[in-house]
N, C-alpha and C positions, 0 to 999 in steps of 0.2 A: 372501629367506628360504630356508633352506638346506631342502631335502626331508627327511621322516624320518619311518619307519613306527613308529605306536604301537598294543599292544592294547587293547580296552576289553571288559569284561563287563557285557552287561547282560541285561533280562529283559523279553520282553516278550508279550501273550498273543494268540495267533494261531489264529482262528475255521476251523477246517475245512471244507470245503464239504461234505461229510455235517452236520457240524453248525448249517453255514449256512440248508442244507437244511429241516432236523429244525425250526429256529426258524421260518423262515417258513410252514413247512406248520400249524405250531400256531397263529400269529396269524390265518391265514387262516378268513376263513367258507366253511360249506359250500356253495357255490356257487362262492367261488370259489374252493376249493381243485379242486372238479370240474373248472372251467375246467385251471387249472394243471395237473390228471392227463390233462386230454385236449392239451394243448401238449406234455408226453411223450409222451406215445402216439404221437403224429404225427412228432417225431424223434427216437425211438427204437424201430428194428426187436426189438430184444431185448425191449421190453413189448411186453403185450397185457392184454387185458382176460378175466375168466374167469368169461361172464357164467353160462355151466351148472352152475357148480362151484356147491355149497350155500354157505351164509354159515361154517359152522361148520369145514368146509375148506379154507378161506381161509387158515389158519395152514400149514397144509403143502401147500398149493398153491403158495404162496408159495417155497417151499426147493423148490433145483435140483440135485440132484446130476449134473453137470456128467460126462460118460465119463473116465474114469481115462487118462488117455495120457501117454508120455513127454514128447511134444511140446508140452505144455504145461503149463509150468512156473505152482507156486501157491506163492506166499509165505506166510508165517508169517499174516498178516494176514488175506489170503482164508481159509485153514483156521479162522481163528477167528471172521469172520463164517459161516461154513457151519455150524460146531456153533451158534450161536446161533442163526441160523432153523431148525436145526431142535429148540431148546429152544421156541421157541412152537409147537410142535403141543404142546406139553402145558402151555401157558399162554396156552390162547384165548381171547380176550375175551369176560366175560360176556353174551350176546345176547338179545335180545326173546324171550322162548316165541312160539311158531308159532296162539297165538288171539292175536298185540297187535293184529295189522294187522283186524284183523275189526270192522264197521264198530260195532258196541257201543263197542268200546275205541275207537273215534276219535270216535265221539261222547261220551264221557267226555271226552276230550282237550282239546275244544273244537275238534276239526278237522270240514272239510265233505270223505265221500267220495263225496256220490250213491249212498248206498246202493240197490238197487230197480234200478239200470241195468244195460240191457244191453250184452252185451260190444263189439259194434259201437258203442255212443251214447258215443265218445271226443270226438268232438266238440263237443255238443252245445251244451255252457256258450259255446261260440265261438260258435257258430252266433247260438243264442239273445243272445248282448252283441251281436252283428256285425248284427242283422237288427232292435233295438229302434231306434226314429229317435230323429233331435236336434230338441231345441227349433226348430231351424230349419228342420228337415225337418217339424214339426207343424205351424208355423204357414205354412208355404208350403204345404202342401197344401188346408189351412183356406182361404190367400188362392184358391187354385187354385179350390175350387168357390162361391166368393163372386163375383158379378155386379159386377164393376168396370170401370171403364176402363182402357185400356193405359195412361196417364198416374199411375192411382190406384196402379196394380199396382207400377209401376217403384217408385214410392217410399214403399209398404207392403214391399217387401222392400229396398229401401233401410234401412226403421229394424229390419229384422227383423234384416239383418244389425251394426245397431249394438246389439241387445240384449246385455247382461250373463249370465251363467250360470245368474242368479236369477230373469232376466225382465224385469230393471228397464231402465229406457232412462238409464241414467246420464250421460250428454251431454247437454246441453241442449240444447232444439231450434232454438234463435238460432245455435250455434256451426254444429251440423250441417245449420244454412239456409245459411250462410257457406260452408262447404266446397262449393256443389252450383254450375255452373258457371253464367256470368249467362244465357249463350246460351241456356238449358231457359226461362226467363223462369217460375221456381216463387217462388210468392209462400211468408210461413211459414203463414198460413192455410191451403195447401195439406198442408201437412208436417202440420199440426194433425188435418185432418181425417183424413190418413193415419193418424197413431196411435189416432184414435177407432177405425177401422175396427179395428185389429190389438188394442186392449182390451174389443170384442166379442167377440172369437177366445178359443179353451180353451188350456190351463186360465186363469179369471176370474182377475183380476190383473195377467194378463201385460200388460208394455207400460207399467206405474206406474213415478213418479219419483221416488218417496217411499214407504215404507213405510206413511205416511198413505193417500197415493192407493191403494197395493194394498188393503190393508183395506177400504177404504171400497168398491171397487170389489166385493168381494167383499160386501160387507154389502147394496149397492145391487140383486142383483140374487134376493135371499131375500124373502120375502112377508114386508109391512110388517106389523109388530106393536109394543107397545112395547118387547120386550127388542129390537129390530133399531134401531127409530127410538131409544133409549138408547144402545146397541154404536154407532151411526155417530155420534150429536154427542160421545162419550166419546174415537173415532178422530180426529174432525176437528178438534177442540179440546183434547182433556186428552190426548193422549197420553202424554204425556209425563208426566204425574201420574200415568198406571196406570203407568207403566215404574217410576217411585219407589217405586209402593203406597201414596201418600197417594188413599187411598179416606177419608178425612173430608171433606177439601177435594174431592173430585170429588163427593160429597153434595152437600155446599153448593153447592159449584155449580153443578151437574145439576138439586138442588132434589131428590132420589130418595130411596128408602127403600134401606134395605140388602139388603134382599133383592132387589128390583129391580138394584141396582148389583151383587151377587152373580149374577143372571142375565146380564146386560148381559156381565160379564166370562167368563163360560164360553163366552159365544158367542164373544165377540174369540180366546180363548184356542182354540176350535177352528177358526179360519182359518189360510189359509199365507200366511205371510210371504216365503216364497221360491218360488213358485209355479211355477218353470223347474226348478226343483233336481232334482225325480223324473225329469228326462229327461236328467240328467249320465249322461256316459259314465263308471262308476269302473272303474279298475282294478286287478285283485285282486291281492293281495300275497301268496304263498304262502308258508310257512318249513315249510322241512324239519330237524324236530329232530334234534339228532345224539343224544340220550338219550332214553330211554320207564322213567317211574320206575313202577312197579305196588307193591302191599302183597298178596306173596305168604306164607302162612303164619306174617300177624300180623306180618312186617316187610318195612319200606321199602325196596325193591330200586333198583340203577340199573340198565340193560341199554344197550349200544351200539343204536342204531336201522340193524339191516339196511338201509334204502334209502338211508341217509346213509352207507353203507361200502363204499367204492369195492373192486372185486372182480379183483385183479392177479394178474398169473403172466409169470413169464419163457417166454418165446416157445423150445419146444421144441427145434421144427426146426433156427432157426439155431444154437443153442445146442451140438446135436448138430453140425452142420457146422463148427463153428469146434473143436467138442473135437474132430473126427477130423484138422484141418490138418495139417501136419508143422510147421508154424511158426505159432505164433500171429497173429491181426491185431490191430493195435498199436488200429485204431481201434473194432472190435466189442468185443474185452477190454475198452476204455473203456467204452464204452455197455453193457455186460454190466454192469459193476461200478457203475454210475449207475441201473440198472434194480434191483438186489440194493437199492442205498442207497433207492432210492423205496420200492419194499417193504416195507423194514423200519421208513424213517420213518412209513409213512403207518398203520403196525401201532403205533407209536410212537406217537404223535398222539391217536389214538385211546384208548389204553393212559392216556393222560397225564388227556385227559378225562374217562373214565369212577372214575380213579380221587378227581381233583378233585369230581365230580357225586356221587361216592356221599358222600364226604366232609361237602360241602353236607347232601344227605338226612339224613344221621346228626345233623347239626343243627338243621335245621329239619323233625325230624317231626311235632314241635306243629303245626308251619302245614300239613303232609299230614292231620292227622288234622282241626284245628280250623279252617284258614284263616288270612286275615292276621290275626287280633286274637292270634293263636298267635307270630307270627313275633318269632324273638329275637334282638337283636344277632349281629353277625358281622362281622366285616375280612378282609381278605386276610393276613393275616401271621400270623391263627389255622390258614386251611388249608395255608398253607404249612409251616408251622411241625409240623402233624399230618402233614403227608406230604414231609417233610423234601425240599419245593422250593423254589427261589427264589420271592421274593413278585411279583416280574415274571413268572417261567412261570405265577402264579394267573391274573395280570390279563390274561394272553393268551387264555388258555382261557376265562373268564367272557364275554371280549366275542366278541360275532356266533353265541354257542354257544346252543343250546337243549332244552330239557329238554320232553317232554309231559309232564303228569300228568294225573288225573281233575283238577284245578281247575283247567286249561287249560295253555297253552304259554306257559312264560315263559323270558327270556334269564335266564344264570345269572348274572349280576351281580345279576338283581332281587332276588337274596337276601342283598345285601351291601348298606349303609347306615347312616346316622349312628343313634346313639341316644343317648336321656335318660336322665339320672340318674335312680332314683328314691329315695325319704324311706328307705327299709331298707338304701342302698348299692349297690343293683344297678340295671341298666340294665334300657330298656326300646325296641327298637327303633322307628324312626321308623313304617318301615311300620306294624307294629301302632296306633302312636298314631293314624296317621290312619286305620286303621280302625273304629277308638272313635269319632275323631273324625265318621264315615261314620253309624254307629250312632247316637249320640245325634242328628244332625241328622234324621236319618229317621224316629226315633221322637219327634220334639218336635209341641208343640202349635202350627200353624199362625198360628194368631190371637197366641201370646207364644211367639216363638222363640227361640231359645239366645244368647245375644249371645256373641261369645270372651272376653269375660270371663268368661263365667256354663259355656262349656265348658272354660277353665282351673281355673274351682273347682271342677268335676265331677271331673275328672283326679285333682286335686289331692288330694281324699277318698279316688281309689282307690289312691292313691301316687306317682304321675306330675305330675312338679312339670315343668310346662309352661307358660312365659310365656304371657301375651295376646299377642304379635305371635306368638311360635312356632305359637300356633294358629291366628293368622288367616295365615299363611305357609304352611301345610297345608293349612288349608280352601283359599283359591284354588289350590294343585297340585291339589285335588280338584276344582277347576271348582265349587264353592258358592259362591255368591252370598252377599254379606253378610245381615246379621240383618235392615235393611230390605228388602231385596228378597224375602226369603224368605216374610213377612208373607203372609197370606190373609185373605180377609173370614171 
């Protein structure tokens, strides 16, 4: 085939690494976009961190005016990011007033800040998690002042350590006789009596194999009366009838009065079922909101949250040392102009969110002022469409993003969700329904509880044309138990 040059035009769209940038700093959550500012920080000499500087200065801390020298040469390009930072010193982002952080306002929030401590007790919440023991450390201490033999002991912390997190010995004691080597010459009656010994031990319960055996164990050791001798043949045999709420058939069978069987059940219902559980280690999950929405002078404000806004500056000194060079360094002029782009994205970022959050606000002030039963439809393609971005910049920013208000912290997507038609032609969002939905079940009569038929008719009167399965598809994301289980004597 004989060689031959041909042109072709084409078009095609090519992602900047500022703009590379700019996208993935906006997907990022706060935490780990922190991360991601401290992996700058570390390889590049030109940032620093500006942690004296006020919040409010951060716009023009940011802009460097760089020494004027022959020696080095700015392109069109540099001069036109340099007037643009220094247009954000007179377009700073909205910020928290100087009482949000004061512990009132975080207790509105729904956040914990120890208020009452003092300045040294940074610790403490460590201290105090790190110093509470474990189920296993309770009940080997229990074995420890308990009079046994070296033989009883080895295989009382044998099953201590096959307990469950709840308490329960969830293995059965045939398998974990099998696993113990022949050579000890331990019979399972040995094993038997070791668990006797560890379901004397606190808290009462502990060591059951069955949700039966724990109750029961705890009912066994209450001064015999007849609501206790009722609560344990109710445990030992009907369990499983109070689990349903056929309290007729547990009459009849019991042979009881109803009030009796309503005492009988208050006592079962004040026992623990998980009796290891109060000694879980949990651990706590903090979120740092990147907005604080307040209702200053009658309206719904959004403000950037100061502790979520990482506080930059271009590193003077070298800055000053590369403008006096006679010749530029090919490789600090890079990381100068990687430091300019961090800045401006992370100013960016920010910029993008607050102006998505306030956006949110302006729509759902019904749910600032009323709560969920207030909350109205919303998409992403409405706020994009208001703040003329793409409906992918909405979805970046809603997720991992968080908002405080007085009715607590939520991610900004929680304000996005399907909703219902209703009878006039307008919608009615999901959340709100299930807040109705929330509402009428807490307010119904015990003894004849709402069936989802009977709370699709409710709806349905107030205009909210809501199937029976769509209600009972709500009710379980609300964690309600159906119409039998709800029942009461």
């Amino acid at each position: 085939m004989k060689p031959s040059l041909q042109l072709r035009l084409s078009q095609n769209l090519a992602l900047t690494p500022q703009l590379q940038q700019s996208i993935k700093l906006l997907q990022l959550s706060t935490v780990e976009m922190q991360q991601e500012i401290e992996n700058y920080l570390q390889e590049n000499p030109m940032l620093e961190r500006d942690d004296d500087g006020a919040f409010e200065s951060f716009s023009s801390a940011q802009q460097f005016d760089a020494p004027r020298s022959d020696a080095v040469e700015r392109s069109d390009h540099e001069e036109r990011e340099e007037r643009d930072l220094r247009d954000d010193r007179e377009h700073a982002i909205p910020t928290a007033p100087s009482d949000v952080d004061d512990d009132r306002w975080a207790a509105d929030a729904g956040t914990f800040t120890g208020a009452g401590r003092d300045e040294g007790d940074e610790g403490d919440d460590q201290d105090i998690q790190g110093s509470a023991p474990s189920l296993r450390d309770h009940l080997t201490w229990q074995m420890g002042v308990t009079q046994l033999s070296e033989r009883d002991r080895i295989l009382v912390r044998f099953l201590i350590e096959a307990l469950d997190d709840d308490g329960y010995l969830a293995t059965p004691l045939g398998e974990l006789w099998e696993t113990l080597p022949p050579e000890y010459e331990i019979e399972l009656e040995d094993l038997e009596i070791a668990l006797c010994h560890i379901q004397s031990f606190d808290p009462v319960g502990i060591g059951a194999r069955s949700p039966q055996e724990c109750l029961a164990l705890q009912l066994k050791v209450l001064p015999k009366s007849p609501d206790q001798q009722l609560a344990l043949l109710i445990v030992q045999k009907h369990l499983e009838l109070l689990a349903a709420r056929d309290f007729a058939k547990i009459r009849r069978l019991a042979e009881c009065t109803e009030q009796a069987l309503k005492d009988a059940h208050a006592l079962i219902v004040s026992l623990d079922p998980r009796p290891g559980s109060r000694f879980a280690q949990l651990e706590a999950r903090y979120v740092t909101p990147d907005v604080i929405v307040r209702k200053l002078k009658g309206q719904w404000t959004a403000y950037i949250n100061p502790d979520a806004y990482p506080r930059l500056r271009i590193n003077r000194l070298y800055a000053e040392v590369l403008g006096r060079q006679r010749r530029g360094n090919g490789d600090l002029m890079g990381q100068l102009q990687e430091a300019r782009w961090l800045i401006k994205n992370v100013q960016q970022r920010f910029e993008t969110i607050h102006r998505v959050t306030q956006a949110i606000v302006d729509r759902q002030r019904q749910f600032f002022e009323h709560g969920e039963v207030a909350m109205r439809p919303l998409v992403l393609r409405e706020i994009a469409e208001i703040l003329g971005l793409h409906e992918s910049t909405v979805s970046r920013v809603t997720n991992q993003k968080y908002m405080a208000t007085p009715r607590g912290i939520f991610e900004l997507k929680y304000f996005f969700g399907s909703h219902v038609s209703t009878d006039t032609g307008g919608a009615c969002a999901a959340t709100a329904i299930r807040a109705l939905i929330r509402q009428l079940i807490g307010a119904e009569d015990g003894k004849k509880p709402l069936s989802d038929s009977q709370l699709s008719e409710i709806l349905g009167q107030q205009g909210i044309v809501v199937a029976r399965r769509t209600v009972a598809k709500y009710r379980e994301a609300l964690n309600i138990p159906p119409v039998n289980l709800r029942k009461t004597l």
